[in-house]
Each structure stands twice: as C-alpha cells, then as structure tokens.
TIVEXZA-153729 format. One line per 8 residues: number of its first residue (from 1); their letters; for each residue x, z, y of N, C-alpha, C, CB. Coordinates in steps of 0.001 Angstrom, whole numbers, always signed. Atoms other than C-alpha are relative to their C-alpha. Glycine has a CB too. Example, Ala and Ser with C-alpha at 12.3 -4.5 7.8 and 13.67 -1.06 7.14 Angstrom:
// residues 2
1 = as = +890/+0/-1190/+12300/+7800/-4500/+900/+0/+1200/-992/+1246/+27; -820/-60/-1190/+13670/+7140/-1060/-770/+730/+1090/+414/-1415/+462 .
This chain:
// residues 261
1 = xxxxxxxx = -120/+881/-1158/-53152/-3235/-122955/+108/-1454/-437/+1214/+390/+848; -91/+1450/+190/-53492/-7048/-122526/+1269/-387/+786/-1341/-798/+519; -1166/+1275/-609/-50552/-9552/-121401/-767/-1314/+70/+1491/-333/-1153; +736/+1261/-588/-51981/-12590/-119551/+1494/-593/+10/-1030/+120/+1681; -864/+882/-198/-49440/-15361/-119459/-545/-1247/+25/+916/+98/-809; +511/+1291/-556/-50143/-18242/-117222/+1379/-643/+230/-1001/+130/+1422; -1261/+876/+93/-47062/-20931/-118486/-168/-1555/+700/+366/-162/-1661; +154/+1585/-869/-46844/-23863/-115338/+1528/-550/-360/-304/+138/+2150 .
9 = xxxxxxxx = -1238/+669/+331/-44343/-26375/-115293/+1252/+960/+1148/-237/-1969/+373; -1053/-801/-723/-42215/-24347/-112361/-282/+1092/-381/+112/-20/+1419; -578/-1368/+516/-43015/-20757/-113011/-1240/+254/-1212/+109/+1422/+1436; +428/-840/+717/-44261/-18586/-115381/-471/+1220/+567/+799/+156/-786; +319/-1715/-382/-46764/-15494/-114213/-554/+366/-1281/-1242/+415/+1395; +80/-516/+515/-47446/-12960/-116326/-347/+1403/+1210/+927/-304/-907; +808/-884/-1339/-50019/-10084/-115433/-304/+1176/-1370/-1918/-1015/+1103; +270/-662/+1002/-50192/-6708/-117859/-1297/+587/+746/+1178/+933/-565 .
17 = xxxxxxxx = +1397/-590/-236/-54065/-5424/-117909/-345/+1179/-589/-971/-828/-388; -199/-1059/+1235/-55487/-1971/-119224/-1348/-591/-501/+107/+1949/+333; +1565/-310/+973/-58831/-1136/-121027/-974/-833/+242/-790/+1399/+253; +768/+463/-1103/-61038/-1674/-118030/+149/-1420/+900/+154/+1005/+815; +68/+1342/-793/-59583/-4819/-116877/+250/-244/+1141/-953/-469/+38; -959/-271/-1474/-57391/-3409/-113884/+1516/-799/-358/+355/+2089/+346; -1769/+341/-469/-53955/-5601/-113177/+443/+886/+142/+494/-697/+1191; -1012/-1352/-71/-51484/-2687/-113695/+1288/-756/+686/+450/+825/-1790 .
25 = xxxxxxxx = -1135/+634/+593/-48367/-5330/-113587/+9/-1567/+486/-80/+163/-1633; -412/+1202/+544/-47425/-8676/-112354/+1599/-502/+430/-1091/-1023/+457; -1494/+345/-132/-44316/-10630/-112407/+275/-1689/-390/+909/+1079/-1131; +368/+1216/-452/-43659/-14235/-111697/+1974/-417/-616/-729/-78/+2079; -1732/+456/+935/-40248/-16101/-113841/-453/-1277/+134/+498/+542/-2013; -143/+1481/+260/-38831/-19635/-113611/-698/-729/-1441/+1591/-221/-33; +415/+456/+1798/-40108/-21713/-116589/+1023/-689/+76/-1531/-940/-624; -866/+794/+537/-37493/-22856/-118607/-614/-451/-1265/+1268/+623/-132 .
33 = xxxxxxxx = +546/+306/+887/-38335/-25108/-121055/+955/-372/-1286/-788/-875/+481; -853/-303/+1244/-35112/-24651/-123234/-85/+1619/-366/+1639/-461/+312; +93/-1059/+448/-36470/-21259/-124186/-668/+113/-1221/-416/+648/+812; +634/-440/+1692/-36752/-19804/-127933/-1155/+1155/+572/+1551/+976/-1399; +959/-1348/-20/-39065/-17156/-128646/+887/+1089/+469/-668/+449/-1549; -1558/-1057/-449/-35688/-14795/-128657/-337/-6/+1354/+1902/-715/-275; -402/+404/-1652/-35104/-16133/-125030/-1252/+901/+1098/-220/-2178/+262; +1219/-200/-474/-38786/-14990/-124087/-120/+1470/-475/-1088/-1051/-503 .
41 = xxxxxxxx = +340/-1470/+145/-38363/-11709/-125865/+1006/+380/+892/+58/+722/-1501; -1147/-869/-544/-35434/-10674/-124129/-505/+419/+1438/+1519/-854/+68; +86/+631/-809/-36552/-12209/-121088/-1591/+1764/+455/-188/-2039/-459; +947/-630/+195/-40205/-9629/-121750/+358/+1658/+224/-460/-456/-1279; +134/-908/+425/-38632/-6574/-122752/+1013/+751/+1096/+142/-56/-1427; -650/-386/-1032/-36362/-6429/-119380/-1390/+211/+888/+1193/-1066/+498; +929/+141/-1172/-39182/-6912/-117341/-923/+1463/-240/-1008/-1631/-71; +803/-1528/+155/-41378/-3791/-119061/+949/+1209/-186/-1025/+42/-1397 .
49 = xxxxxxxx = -676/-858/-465/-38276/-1937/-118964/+335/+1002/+801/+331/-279/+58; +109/+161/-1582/-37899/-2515/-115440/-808/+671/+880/-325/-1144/+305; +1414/-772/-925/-41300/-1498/-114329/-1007/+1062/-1120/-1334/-1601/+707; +921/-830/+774/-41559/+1437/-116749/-860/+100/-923/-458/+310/+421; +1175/+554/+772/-44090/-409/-118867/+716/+353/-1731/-338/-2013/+488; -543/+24/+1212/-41528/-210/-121958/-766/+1093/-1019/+1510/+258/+197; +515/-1070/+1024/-43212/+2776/-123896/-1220/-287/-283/+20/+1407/+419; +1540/+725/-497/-47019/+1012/-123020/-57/-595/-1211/-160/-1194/+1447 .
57 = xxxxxxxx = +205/+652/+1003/-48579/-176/-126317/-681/-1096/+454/-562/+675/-943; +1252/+1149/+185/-49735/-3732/-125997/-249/-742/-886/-64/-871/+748; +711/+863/+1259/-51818/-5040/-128652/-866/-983/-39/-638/+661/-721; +369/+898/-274/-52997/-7784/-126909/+726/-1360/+916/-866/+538/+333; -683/+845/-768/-52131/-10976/-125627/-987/-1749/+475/+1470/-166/-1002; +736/+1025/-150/-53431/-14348/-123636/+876/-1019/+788/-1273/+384/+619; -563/+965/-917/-51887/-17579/-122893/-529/-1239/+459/+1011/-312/-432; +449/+1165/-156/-52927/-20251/-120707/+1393/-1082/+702/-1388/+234/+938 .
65 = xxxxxxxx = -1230/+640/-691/-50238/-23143/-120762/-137/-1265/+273/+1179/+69/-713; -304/+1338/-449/-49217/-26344/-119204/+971/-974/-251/+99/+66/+976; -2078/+374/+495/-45740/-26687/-121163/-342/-398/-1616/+1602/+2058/+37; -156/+132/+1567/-46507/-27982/-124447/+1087/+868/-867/+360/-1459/-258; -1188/-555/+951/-43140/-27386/-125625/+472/+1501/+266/+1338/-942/+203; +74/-1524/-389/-43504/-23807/-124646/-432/+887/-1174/-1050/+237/+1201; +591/-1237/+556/-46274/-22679/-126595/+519/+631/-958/-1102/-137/-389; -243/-309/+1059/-45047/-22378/-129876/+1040/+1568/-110/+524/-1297/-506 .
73 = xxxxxxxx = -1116/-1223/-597/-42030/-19847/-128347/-956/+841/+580/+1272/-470/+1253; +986/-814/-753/-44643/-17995/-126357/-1229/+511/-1094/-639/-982/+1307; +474/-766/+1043/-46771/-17460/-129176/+559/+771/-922/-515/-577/-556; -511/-1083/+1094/-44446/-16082/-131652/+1020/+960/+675/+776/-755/-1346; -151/-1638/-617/-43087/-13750/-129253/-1405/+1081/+385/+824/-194/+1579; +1274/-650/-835/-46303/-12759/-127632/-347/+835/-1986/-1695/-1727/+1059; +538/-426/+932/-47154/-12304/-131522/+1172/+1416/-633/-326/-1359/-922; -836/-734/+293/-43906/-10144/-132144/-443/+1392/+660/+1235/-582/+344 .
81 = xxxxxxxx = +137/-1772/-777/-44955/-7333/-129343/-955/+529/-617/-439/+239/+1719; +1410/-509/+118/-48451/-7443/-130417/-173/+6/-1340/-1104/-802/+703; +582/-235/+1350/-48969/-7809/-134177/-687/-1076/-35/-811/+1244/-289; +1538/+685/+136/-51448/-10169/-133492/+62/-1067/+729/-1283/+837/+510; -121/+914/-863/-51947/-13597/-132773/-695/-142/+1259/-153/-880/-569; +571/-81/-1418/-52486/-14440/-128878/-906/-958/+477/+981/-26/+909; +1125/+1297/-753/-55232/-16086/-127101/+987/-1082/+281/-909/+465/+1731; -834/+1273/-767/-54397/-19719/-126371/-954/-483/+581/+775/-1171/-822 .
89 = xxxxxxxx = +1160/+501/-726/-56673/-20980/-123630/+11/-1688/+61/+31/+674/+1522; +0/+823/+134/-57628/-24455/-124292/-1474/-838/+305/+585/+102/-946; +1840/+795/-548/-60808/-27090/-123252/-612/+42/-1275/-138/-2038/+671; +1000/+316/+805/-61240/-27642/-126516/-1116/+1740/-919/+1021/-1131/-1181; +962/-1415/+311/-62820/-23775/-127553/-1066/+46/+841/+731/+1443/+221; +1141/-592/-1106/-66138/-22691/-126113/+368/+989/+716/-1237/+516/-542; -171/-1289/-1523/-65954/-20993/-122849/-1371/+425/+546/+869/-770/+1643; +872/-411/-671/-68470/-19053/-120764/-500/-1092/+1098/+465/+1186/+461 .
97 = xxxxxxxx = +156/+444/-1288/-68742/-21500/-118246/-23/-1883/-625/+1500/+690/+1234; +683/+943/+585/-70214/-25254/-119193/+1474/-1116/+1021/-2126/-29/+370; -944/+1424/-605/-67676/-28315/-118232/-314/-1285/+96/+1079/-277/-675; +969/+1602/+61/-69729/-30907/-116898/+975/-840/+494/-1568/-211/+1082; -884/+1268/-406/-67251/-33767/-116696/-134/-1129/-1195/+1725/+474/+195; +104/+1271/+803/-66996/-37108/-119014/+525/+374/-1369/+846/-1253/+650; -647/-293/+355/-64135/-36067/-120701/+793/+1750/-246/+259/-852/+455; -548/-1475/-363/-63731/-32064/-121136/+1459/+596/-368/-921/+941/-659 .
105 = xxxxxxxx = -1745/-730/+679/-60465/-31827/-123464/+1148/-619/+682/+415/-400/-1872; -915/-124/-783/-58656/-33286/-120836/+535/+1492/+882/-386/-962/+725; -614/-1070/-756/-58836/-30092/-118899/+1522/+788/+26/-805/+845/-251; -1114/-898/+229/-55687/-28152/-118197/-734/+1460/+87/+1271/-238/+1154; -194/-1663/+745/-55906/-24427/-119683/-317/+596/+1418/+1914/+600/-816; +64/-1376/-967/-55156/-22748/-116122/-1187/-914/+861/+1810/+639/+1069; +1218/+773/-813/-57859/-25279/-114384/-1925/+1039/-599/+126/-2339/-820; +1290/-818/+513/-60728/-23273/-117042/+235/+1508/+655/-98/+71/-1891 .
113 = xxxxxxxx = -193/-1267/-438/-59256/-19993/-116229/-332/-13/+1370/+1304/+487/-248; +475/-109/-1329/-59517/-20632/-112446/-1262/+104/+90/+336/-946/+758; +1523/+237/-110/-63107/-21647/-112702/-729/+1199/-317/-503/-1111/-931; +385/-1101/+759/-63882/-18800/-115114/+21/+1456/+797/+926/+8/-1201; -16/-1207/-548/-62667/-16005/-112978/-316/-402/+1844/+1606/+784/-467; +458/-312/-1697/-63425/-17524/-109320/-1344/-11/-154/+449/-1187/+1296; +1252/-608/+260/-67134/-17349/-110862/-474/+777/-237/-421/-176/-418; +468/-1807/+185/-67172/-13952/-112144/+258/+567/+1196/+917/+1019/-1178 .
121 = xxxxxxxx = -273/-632/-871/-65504/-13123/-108845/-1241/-87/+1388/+1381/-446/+187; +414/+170/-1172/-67038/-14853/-106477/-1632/-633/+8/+1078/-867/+652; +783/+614/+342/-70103/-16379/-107851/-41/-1374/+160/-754/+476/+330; +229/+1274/+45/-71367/-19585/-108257/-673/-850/+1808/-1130/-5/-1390; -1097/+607/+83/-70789/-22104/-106164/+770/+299/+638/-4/-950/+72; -1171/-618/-430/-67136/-21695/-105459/+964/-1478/-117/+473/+1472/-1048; -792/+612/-237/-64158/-24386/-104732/+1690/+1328/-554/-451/-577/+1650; -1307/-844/-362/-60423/-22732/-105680/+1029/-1477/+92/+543/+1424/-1476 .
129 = xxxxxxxx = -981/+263/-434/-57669/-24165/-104367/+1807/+549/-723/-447/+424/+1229; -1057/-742/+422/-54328/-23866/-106824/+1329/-466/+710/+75/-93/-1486; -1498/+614/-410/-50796/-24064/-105250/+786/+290/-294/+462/-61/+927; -1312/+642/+629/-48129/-24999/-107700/+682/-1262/-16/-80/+80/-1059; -173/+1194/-38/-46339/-27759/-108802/-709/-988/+329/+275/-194/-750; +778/+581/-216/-49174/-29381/-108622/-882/+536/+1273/-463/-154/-1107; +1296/-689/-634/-52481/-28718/-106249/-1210/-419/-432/-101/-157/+1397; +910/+189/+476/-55041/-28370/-108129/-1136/+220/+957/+54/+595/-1029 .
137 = xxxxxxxx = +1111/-339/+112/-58671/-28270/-106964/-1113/-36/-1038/-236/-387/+742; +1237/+232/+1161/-61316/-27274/-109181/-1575/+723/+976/+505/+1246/-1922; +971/+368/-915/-64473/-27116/-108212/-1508/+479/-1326/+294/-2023/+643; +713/-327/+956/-67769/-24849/-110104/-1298/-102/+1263/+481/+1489/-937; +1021/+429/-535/-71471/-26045/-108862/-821/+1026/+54/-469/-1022/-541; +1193/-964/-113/-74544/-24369/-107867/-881/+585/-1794/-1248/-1075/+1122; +542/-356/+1214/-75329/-24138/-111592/+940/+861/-822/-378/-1188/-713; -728/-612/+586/-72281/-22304/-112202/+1110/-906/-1217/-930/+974/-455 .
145 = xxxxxxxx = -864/+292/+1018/-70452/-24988/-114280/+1105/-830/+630/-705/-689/-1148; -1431/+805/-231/-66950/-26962/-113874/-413/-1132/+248/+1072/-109/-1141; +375/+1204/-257/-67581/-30011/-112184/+1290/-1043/+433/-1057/+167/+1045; -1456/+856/-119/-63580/-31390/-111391/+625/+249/+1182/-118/-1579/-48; -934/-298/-1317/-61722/-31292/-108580/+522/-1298/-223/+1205/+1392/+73; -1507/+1094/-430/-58388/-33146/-107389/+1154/+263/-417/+431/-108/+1436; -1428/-740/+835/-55231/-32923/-108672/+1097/-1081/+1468/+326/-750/-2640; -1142/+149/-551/-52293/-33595/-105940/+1114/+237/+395/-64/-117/+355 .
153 = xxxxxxxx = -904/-893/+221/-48703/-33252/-105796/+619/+1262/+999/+860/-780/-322; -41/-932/-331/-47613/-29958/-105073/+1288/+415/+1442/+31/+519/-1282; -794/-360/-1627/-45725/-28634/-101316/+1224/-451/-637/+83/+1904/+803; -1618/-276/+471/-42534/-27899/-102890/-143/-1545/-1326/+359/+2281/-983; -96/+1015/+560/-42827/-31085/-105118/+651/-824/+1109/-1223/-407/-578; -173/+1113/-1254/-43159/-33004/-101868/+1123/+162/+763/-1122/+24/+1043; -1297/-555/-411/-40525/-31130/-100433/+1258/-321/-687/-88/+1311/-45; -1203/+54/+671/-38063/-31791/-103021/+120/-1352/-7/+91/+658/-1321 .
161 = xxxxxxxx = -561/+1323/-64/-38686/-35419/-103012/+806/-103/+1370/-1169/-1113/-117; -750/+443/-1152/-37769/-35407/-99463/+1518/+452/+364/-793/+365/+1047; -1141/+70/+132/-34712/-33469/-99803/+1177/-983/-834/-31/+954/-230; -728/+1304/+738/-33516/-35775/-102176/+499/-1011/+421/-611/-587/-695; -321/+1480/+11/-33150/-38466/-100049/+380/+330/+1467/-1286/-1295/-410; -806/-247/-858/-32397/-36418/-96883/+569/+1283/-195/-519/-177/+1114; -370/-1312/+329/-30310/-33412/-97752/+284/+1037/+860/+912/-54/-646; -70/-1203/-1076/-29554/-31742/-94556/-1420/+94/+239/+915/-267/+1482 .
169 = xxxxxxxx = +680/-355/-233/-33131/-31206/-94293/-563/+1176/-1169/-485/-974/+416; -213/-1018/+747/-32702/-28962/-97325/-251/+1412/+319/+1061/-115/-272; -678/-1776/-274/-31641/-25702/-95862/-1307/+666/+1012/+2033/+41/+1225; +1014/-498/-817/-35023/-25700/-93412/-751/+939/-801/-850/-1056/+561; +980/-434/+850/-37387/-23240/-94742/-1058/-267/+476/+4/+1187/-321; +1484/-53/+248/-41082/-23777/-95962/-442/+963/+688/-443/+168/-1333; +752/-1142/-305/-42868/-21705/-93815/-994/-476/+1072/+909/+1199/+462; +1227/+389/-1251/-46257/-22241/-91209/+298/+159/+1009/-1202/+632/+119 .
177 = xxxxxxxx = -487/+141/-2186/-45266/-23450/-87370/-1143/+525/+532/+182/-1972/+1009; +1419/-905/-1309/-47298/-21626/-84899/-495/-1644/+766/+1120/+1661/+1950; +692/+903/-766/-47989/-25364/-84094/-130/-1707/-462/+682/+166/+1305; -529/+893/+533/-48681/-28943/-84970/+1032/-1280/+416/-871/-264/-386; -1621/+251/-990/-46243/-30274/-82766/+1222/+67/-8/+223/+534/+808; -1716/-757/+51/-42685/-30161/-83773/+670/-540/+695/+902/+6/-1241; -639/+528/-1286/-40436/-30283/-80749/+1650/+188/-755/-438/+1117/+1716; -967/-11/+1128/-37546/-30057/-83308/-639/-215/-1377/+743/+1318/-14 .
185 = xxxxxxxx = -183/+110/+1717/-35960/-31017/-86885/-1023/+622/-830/+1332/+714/-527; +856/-1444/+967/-37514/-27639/-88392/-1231/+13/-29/+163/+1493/+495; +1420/-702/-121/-40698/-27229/-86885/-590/-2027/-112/-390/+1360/+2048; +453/+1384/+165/-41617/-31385/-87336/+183/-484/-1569/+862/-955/+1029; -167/+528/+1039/-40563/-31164/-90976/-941/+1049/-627/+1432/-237/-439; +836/-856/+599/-42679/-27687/-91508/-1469/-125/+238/+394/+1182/+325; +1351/+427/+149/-45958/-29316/-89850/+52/-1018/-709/-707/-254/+1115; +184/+1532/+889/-45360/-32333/-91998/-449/+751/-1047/+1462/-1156/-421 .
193 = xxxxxxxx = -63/-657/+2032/-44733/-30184/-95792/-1579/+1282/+710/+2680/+1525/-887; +812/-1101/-88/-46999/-26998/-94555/-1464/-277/+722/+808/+1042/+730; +1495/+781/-940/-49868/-28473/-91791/-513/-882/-1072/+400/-1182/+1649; +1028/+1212/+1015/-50317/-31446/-93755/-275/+258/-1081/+480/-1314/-342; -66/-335/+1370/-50349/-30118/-96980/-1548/+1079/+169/+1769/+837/-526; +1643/-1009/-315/-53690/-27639/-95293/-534/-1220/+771/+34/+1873/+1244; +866/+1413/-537/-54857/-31031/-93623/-85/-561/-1308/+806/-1188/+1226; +402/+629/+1440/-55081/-32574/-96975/-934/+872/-488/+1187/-160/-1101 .
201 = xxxxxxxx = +1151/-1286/+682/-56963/-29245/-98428/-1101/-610/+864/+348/+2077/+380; +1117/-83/-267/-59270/-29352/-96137/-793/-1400/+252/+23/+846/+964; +963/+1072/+555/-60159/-33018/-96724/-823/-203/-360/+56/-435/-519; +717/-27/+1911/-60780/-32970/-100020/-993/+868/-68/+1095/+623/-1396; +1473/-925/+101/-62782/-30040/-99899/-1001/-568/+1099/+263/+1833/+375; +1258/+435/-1322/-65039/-31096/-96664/-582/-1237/-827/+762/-633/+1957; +1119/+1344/+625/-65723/-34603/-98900/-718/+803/-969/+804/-1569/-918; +931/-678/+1001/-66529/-32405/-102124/-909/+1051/+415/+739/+572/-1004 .
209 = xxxxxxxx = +984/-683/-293/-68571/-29994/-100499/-933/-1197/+627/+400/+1234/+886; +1171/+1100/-257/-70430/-33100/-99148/-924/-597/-1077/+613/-1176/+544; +374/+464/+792/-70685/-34889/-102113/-1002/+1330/-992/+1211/-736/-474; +980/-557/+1097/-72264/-32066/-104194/-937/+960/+802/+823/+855/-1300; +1414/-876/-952/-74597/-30154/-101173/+953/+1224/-419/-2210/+20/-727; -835/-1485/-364/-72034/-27051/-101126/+667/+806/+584/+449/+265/-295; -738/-96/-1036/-71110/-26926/-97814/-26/+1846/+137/-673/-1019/+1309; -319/-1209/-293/-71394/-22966/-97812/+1028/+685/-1441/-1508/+759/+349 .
217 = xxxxxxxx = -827/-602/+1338/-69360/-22593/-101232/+1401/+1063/+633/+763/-1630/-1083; -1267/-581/+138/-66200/-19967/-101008/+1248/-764/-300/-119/+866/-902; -1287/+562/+309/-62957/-21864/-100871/+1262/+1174/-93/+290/-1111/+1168; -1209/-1034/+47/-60250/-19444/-102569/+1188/-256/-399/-203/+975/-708; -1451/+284/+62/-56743/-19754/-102563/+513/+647/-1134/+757/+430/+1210; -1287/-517/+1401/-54125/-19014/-105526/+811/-930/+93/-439/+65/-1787; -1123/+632/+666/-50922/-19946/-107169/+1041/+310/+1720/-439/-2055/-722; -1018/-766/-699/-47266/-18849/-105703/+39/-1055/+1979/+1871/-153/-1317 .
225 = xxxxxxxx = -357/+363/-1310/-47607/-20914/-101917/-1344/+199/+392/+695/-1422/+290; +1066/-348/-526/-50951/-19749/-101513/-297/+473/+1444/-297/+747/-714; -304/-676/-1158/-49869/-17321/-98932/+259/-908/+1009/+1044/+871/-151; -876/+796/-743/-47477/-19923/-97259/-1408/-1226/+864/+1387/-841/-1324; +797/+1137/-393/-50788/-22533/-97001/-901/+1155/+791/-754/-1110/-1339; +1381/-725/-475/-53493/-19898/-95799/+433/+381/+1840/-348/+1808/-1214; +270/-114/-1637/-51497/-19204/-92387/-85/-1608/+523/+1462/+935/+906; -125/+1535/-910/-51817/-22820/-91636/-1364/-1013/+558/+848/-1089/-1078 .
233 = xxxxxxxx = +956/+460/+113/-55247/-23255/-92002/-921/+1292/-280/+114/-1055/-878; +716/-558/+438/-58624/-21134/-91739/-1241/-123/-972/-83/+295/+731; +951/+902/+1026/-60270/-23076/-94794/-237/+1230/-499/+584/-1312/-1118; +555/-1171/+1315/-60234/-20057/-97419/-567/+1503/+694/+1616/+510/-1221; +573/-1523/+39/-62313/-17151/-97746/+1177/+1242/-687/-1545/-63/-1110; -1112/-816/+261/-59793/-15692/-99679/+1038/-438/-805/-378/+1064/-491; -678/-19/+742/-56771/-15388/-100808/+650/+1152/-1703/+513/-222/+947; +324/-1348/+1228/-56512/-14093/-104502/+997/-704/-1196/-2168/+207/-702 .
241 = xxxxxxxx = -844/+466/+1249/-52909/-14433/-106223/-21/-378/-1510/+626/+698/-85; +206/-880/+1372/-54115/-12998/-109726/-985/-1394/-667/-1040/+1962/+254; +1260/+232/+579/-56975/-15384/-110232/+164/-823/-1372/-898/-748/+1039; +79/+1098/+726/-55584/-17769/-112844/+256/+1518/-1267/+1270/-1611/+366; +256/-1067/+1047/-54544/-14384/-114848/-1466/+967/-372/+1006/+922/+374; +1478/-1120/+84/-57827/-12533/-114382/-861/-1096/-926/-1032/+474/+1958; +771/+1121/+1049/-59564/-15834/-116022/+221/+253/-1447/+543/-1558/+218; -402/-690/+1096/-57259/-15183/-118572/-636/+1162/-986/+919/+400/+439 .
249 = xxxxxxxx = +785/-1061/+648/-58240/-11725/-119485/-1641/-47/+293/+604/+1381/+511; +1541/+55/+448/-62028/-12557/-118963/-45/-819/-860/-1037/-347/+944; +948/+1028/+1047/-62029/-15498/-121551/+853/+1006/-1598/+571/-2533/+223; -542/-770/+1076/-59913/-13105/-123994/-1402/+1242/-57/+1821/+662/+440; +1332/-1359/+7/-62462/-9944/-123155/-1543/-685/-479/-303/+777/+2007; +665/+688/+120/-65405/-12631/-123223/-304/-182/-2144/+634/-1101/+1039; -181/+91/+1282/-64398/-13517/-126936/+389/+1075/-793/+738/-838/-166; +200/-1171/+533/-63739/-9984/-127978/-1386/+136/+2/+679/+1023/+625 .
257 = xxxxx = +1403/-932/-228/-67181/-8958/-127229/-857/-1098/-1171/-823/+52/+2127; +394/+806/+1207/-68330/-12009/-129551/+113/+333/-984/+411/-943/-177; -78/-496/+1538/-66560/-10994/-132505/-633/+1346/-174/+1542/+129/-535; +778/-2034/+480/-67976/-7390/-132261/-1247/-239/-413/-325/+1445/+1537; +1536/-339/+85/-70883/-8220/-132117/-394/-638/-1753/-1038/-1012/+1550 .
C-alpha cells in the first residue's frame, strides 16, 4: 500500500491507497509545525491502529508539502514505516502534465497534484477550486497543461481575521444561509464569510474561463470547506475531497511505471 500525505499550513490529509489505486483510508490532522519525526510517528501509528490498518504492509509513500519545516520530519518517518525513501512532490521534477507559466518552480506541490489528478479525472480542460488556508485556483487548458490560477485568502483565514477584532462574532458558525440577506448578526456574517467567499469563486472563474475560451470547462471543488462552499453556490460540477491525494498517488504510480520500464 501507498500513503499520500498532502502537508498544508492548517491541516494535514493523509489518504492510504492499495495496488489498484482505490482510497482504502483517509484522515485529516492539525499541522503542527513543532513536530519531530517521533511526533509524526506516534501521531501515524494511532491513526492505523484506529482504523485497523496497523497489520497493512506499506511500502510506499508520497508527500506533497507546503510546510518547509515539515518535510524533513515527514520524510524520515514516512521513511521509517516504509524502508524506502518517499515521493516528494515538487515543480522542479518532471511531471505528466506540461506547466505553461513564466516561472514553473514557483509552483506549490499540492497546486501540481490538483492539476494532475483533476486531468486524469476529469479531462482536459478543467478549473479546480482548492479550499484551505488559502484558495487556490488552478486552472489546466484545452491542451491539457497547467496554465495558473489565483491564489486568495482562505474562508476561515478571513474569518479569523474578523474574529480578531470582533470576538463575539466568534462563536457564530461557518455554515451556508438559505439566503443572501441577513436579517440578523449570524446569518449577515455567514453571507459575508460563506456567499461571498462563492461570489468571489465564481468571478474569478467566469473571467478565466473568458480569458482562455473555456467557458464549458468542469469547475471541481476540494480541500476541507469544499462542502461548506458548494451549498452556496451552483458553480461546481463536482465535489471531490480526495483530489489533491489522488494526484499524489498518480505522480508516484506515474514514476513507478518509468523506472520499470
């Protein structure tokens, strides 16, 4: 079995794969970025415990991170389960999928993986939509290659600045108003963070599908508020938690099949 580990600045998912390239397994942890390798094994060997997985040989592993000061801990555990050192997904390796931009080794790690697997999924062209800390859009053309997106800050980013500075608006929860209208506190602070936050999506995408002739492209949703944005708005075709791990295990499977050959 493979271990996908997609390391963001707020969480950490992790997705165990078998043979065939079925998600058996996922599981979603804070990132801390005072964690040893130790910290990350312990942290590993509860979790396959947990969900039975503990007896499961995995002799593989893939990380795509965003934490610098991560990897080094995340590799030499990942290398402890497995024997073997772990994929590290990076711009600068050749990928399946061409990165037409100015500058390619800027890319972030889970930005290739998105691209990589909403093209095997969904074909070419495709828009995904990530929602973490950040909100990423990336964005793969009628030719099938990485052409950029947007990068803006993320719900719960925006959210936290605003608690910060009003704190009884704290305790409201994030969640989609049946309206954009808030006739109250709650529902005027959840079309602000949740509406506007799918009024911004569908901006950005309506200009970039202009700008590059892709007005019928697939807009697909990921990353942990995915859910939370999709009732607020009927922009996406789909929603597809997994996708930044499934990238994962296709650019690891991708580069197996290289060396065999």
């Amino acid at each position: 079995m493979l271990i996908a580990v997609d390391v963001g600045n707020t969480q950490t998912t992790l997705g165990l794969f078998d043979a065939e390239g079925t998600q058996r397994k996922c599981w979603r942890l804070k990132t801390s970025r005072e964690d040893t390798s130790d910290d990350i094994l312990i942290k590993l060997h509860s979790l396959l415990t947990t969900a039975d997985y503990r007896s499961v040989h995995i002799d593989h592993a893939g990380v795509a991170s965003v934490v610098p000061a991560l990897n080094a801990a995340w590799n030499k555990a990942l290398f402890t389960i497995t024997g073997k050192k772990p994929l590290t997904v990076s711009a600068s390796q050749e990928h399946s999928i061409p990165l037409s931009i100015p500058y390619p080794q800027t890319i972030g790690a889970d930005r290739i993986c998105n691209a990589i697997a909403a093209r095997t999924t969904y074909g070419a062209p495709v828009i995904v939509v990530d929602f973490g800390t950040a909100t990423n859009i990336d964005v793969v053309d009628q030719k099938g290659a990485f052409r950029g997106g947007a990068i803006a800050p993320g719900l719960m980013l925006s959210a936290s600045a605003l608690f910060q500075r009003a704190a009884q608006l704290a305790s409201i929860p994030i969640e989609a108003p049946k309206q954009a209208l808030g006739e109250d506190t709650k529902g005027a602070l959840q079309s602000g963070l949740v509406i506007g936050t799918a009024c911004m999506i569908e901006g950005l995408v309506g200009r970039i599908k202009d700008e590059l002739s892709i007005q019928d492209a697939p807009v697909i949703a990921t990353g942990g508020l995915s859910t939370v944005i999709s009732r607020a708005t009927d922009l996406f075709t789909e929603v597809d938690p997994s996708l930044t791990l499934r990238g994962i295990y296709t650019i690891w499977h991708d580069q197996e099949a290289v060396n065999s050959d």
